[in-house]
Each structure stands twice: as structure tokens, then as C-alpha cells.
C-alpha positions, 0 to 999 in steps of 0.5 A: 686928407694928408698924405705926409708922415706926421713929423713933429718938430722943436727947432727952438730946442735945437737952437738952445743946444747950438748957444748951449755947445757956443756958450751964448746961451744960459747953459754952457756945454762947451766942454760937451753937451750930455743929453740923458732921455729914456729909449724910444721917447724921440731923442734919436728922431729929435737929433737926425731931423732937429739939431743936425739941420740946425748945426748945418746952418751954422755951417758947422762939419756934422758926424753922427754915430748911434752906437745902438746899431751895431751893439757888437761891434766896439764903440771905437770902430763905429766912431772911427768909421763915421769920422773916416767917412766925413773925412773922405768926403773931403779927400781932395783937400786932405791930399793938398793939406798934406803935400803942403805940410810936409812928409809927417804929415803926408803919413797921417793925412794920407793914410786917413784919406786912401785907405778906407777899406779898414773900418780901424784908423791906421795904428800911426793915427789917433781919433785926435789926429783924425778929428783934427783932420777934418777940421782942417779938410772941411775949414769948418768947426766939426760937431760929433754926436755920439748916440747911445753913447753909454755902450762906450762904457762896456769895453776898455776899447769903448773908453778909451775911444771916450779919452780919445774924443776928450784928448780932441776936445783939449787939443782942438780947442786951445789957442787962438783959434777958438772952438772947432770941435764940439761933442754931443753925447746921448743916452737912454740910461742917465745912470750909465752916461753919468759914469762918465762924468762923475769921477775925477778918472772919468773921461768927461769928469765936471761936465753935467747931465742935461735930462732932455725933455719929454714931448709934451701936450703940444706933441700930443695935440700935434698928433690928434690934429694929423690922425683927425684929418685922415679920420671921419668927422665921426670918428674923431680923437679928443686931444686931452684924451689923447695926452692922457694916453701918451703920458701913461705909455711913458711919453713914447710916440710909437707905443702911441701910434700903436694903440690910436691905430689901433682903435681907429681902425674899430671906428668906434667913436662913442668909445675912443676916450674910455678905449684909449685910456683903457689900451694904455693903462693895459699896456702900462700895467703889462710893463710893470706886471713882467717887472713884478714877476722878474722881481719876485723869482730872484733871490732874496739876497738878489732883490735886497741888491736891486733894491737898494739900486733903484732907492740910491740911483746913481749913488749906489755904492755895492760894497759900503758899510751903509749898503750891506747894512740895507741889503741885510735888513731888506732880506731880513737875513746877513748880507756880506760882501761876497753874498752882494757880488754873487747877487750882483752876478746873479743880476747880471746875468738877468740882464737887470744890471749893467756893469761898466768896464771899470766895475761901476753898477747901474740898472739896465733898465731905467723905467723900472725906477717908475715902477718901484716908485708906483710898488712903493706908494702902493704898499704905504696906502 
């Protein structure tokens, strides 16, 4: 029997993200790798124990920031406090950089290097200078992974950490030198990380989302060979109804973990298929039930809004001519723009809808795009 935690891993998809941020491979994300997958579907896992130790063995300098720990606290310090920690990592070399360099210098390096007890980079010092820094301090290229990197969103302070990395990327990145800052950018909403890249005074304007994939069958069958071994020979898992399972709890392992626990604990063999399936259909049908309940209790001026969200996507425009035309027409009453802002607000303060800094909507939660999809085809049967 197998004693170790099951680990799942795709080391041939960390090696196309590395060509990807190298510009070898058929994608190209030089200018930053943006990497949109729904939460608790193994992105976070996939970057810690995947792409890092593949970035490692380029010998590339790694910092990496989940901005999903510390949702409180300002993106900009969480990142700056990561980068200040690689940097003291190589203090030694960041001292002789800067006896080398000169007495402008000596301020920058030296204040990076010995004051480490403010999580804030000193007020002389850019997240750029910092960057650089490090490069220099390590001799290596320096790969930064923002995790959850939408929260950036919510703050000016957030944002202007986003222009702060980009002014890196350009100033790093130019010259002789070639490449020696890459940024890796995840989030578990595509709507909101698309916020950054889809206006000309974005931070990251031109550069795409890539949608990370889902684990698949070969996850799943992985899975039930690892739960098989520690079970009784008459008490085993089929793998196909297994995947059947993962694929109604939304290709998310842990929900998965959950409900095989579950039934292989009961030991009832004859019945694991017919249990397995029903346990994640029940669970599924709870999600979409306290989505159809929250839908319900909003106003009617409030579910035309949201409606007319979860149709356009990241499209969604709240006060066009089109769209107060939809609301009105999904309400079956008048729709004015000050009706849609206090709808807007309403949602808000449901936490149904997200509101960037600089005014953009998008919906908080992205799976309720599945649901609309599912009430939708359900009402045209």
C-alpha cells in the first residue's frame, strides 16, 4: 500500500510555458504570460510544484506572489515584500554591486539590502529598480509570478504596482542584454484579469489571455489508480466513473477528494458508480440551487444588470444605448442609467459583482456563467 500524497503532475505543460516566456515555442508571452483558470482547479498547485522547478533548471532567479493570501493587504506590498526577500537572499553581492557602482547607487542597492524590516520599498526606490537589482545581484534572468493577480485590480496602489512591473519588463528588457525579466501573471476570473490587457491604458494593453487547461482524464484515472491501492480488491473505483464525477464538480480535485472519501469509507462496492455519480451531481445542483436563490431575491432592475453581464462577458459595457435597451427589455420595465448604477451598487454590495479601480464591471464569480448556460437551455427545452 502507498503511503505518499498523491501528486499529479505536467511537466510537458510547464515546458511550454518556459519556450512560451522565451518565444521558442508556437506561443509567445515574452511580453508576459497571462494564464486564466477557475479557483481550486490545480493552477496554484501546478505553478509551486510544476513551472517553478522547471524555471529553476533554466537557472532563471524565481519570485513568487499569491496575492490571494493576504487579500487585505495592498498587492503592491505583498509584491514588493517577495522581491525584497529574493534580494536579500543575495545581499552579499548586492553590497559589493554597490561600492562598485558609485555613491547613487550605494542609496538604491543599500537601502534595498539592509532595511528589511518595512515590508514597503524605501520611498527613493521603484519596484523597477528593485527588479533590476536583483537581476543584477543573482547574474541570472528573474521570472516573477503573480498568483491571483486580478486583486491588483481593486486598488490604485494595486495598479500602479501592474505599471510599476511593466516599466521593469521595458527597462530590463531592451538592449543587448536580451530578456532578463519575465512575468507570469494567474487569475481565477478571466473577466478581471482581461482588465489588464484590453485597453490602450491598461497596464499590459496587446498582451493575451492564455485559458489554462483543465486536468483531465488522465488526472482522474491517475487518481483512482492512487485511491485503488490503498483500498480492498472489493472495493475498487471504476476510472470512467470516476471522470464522469470530476467533470460534474467542475474539474476540481479537492471537491473530488471529497466525495471519493467519502464513499470509500462506506465500502460499498456494488454502489460506488450509482454514489459516485449521484454525490456530484447533488453537489453541483447545490452550487447552481444558492445561485438560482440569490438570482431570485434581487430586484428586477438588479437581475436584468446581471443578466445582461453573464450574456456579453468581458464585453459588457453598463451604461451603452444597446445595454439599457437589454436591461429594460429583460425587466419588462424602463432601465435608465441611474436605475442601472444603483442595480450595479445593489450587486456590489452582494458581492455578485467586482468593480476595478477605474470603473470596469465583471462578475465575481465565473461559474455562474455555467449556470446561466445550463437555466438558459433549460427554459428553451
Amino acid at each position: 500500500m502507498s503511503h505518499q500524497p498523491f501528486k499529479f503532475h505536467r511537466p510537458e505543460l510547464a515546458r511550454g510555458y518556459c519556450e512560451a516566456l522565451q518565444g521558442t515555442g508556437i506561443m509567445d508571452a515574452r511580453s508576459g504570460l497571462f494564464l486564466a483558470a477557475p479557483r481550486r482547479t490545480g493552477k496554484s498547485t501546478f505553478l509551486r510544484e510544476d513551472l517553478l522547478p522547471a524555471l529553476d533548471k533554466l537557472g532563471w532567479t524565481t519570485v513568487y506572489v499569491d496575492l490571494w493570501t493576504e487579500k487585505e493587504t495592498s498587492p503592491a506590498i505583498l509584491i514588493a515584500r517577495e522581491v525584497r526577500k529574493s534580494l536579500f537572499k543575495f545581499s552579499g553581492a548586492i553590497t559589493k554591486l554597490a561600492k562598485a557602482a558609485g555613491l547613487e547607487r550605494v542609496t538604491v542597492f543599500g537601502a534595498l539590502s539592509l532595511s528589511m524590516a518595512s515590508l514597503s520599498l524605501p520611498e527613493n526606490v521603484s519596484l523597477a529598480d528593485a527588479l533590476e537589482a536583483l537581476v543584477e545581484a543573482s547574474g541570472k534572468p528573474v521570472v516573477l509570478i503573480v498568483d491571483e493577480a486580478q486583486h491588483a485590480l481593486n486598488s490604485k496602489e494595486g495598479m500602479d504596482a501592474m505599471f510599476g512591473l511593466k516599466a521593469a519588463r521595458d527597462r530590463l528588457n531592451q538592449g543587448a542584454g536580451g530578456q532578463r525579466l519575465f512575468l507570469v501573471f494567474t487569475g481565477s476570473n478571466q473577466d478581471k484579469l482581461t482588465q489588464l490587457v484590453l485597453k490602450r491604458n491598461q497596464p499590459f494593453f496587446g498582451c493575451r489571455i492564455t485559458k489554462f487547461p483543465k486536468l483531465g482524464k488522465e488526472f482522474s484515472d491517475a487518481y483512482t489508480d492512487d485511491i485503488n491501492l490503498k483500498l480492498a480488491a472489493t472495493n475498487q473505483f471504476n476510472a470512467d466513473d470516476v471522470f464522469e464525477a470530476f467533470k460534474l464538480v467542475g474539474h476540481r480535485p479537492e471537491l473530488l477528494r471529497g466525495i471519493i472519501a467519502d464513499l470509500a469509507l462506506d465500502g460499498a462496492a456494488e454502489n460506488l458508480a450509482a454514489e459516485l455519480k449521484a454525490e456530484a451531481s447533488s453537489f453541483r445542483e447545490h452550487v447552481w440551487g444558492a445561485m438560482e436563490s440569490e438570482f431570485a431575491a434581487l430586484s428586477p432592475a438588479q437581475r436584468a444588470v446581471l443578466e445582461r453581464m453573464l450574456q456579453t462577458g468581458a464585453k459588457y459595457a453598463p451604461f451603452t444605448e444597446d445595454s439599457l435597451k437589454a436591461y429594460s427589455a429583460l425587466a419588462g420595465q424602463e432601465i435608465d442609467a441611474a436605475a442601472a448604477q444603483g442595480a450595479l451598487k445593489g450587486l456590489r454590495d452582494k458581492n455578485l459583482v467586482w468593480q476595478a479601480a477605474y470603473g470596469d464591471y465583471a462578475l465575481e464569480d465565473e461559474s455562474m456563467v455555467t449556470w446561466y448556460q445550463h437555466r438558459t437551455k433549460d427554459k428553451s427545452l
